[in-house]
C-alpha positions in Angstrom: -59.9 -17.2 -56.0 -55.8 -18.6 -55.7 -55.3 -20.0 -52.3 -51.1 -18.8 -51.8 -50.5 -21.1 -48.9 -52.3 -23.0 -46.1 -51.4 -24.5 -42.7 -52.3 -28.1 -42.1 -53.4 -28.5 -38.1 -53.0 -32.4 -38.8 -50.6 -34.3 -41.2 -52.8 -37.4 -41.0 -55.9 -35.7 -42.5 -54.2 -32.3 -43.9 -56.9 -30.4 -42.2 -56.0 -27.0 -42.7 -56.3 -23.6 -41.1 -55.6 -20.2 -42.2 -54.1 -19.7 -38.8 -56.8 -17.0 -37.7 -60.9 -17.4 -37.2 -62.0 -15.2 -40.7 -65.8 -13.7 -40.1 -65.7 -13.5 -44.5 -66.1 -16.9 -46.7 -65.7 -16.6 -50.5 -67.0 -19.5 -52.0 -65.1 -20.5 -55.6 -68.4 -19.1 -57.0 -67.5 -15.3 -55.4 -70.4 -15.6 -53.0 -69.7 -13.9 -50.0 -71.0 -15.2 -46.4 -70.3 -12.8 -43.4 -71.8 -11.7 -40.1 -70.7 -8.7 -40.4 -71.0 -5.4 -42.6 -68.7 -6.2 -45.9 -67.4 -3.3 -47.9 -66.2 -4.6 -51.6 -63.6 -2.0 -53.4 -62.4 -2.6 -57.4 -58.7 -1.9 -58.1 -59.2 1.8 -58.6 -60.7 1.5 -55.1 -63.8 2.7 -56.0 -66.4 0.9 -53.5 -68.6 -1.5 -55.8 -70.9 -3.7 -52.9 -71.8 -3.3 -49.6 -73.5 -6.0 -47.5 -73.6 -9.2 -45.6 -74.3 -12.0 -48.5 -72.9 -10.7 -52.1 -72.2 -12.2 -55.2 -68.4 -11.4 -57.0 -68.3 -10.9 -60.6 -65.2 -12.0 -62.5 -62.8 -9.5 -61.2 -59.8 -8.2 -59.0 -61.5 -7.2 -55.4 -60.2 -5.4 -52.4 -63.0 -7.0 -48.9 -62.8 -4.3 -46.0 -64.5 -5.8 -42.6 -63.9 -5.7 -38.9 -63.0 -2.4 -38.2 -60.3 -1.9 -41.5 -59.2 -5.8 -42.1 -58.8 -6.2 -45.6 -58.6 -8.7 -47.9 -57.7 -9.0 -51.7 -60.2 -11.5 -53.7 -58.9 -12.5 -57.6 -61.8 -14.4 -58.8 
């Protein structure tokens, strides 16, 4: 997983924020945690993984939750 850029809330601590509450966490292991219903699409967009708590393969991933948010996952 690349992390492109952050926002630090404090410059003491460099606590940062992706500027919006996420209901998805990938773990740098590709383990998914989510409340909610997670579709998982591969670059063709063929869906691969459906669920609340999945595990990523090595691989290129499109994350569609809350009604049509998506997210691209490189892990």
């Amino acid at each position: 997983m690349s992390v492109v850029s952050v926002t630090s809330v404090d410059p003491v601590t460099y606590t940062c924020t992706a500027g919006y509450d996420d209901p998805v966490l990938v773990d740098e292991k590709g383990k998914i945690y989510s409340e909610e219903n997670v579709e998982v699409y591969d670059v063709t967009g063929k869906k691969v993984a459906e669920g609340k708590n999945l595990k990523l393969s090595r691989g290129i991933y499109i994350l569609r939750y809350s009604k049509g948010t998506k997210r691209v996952v490189i892990r």
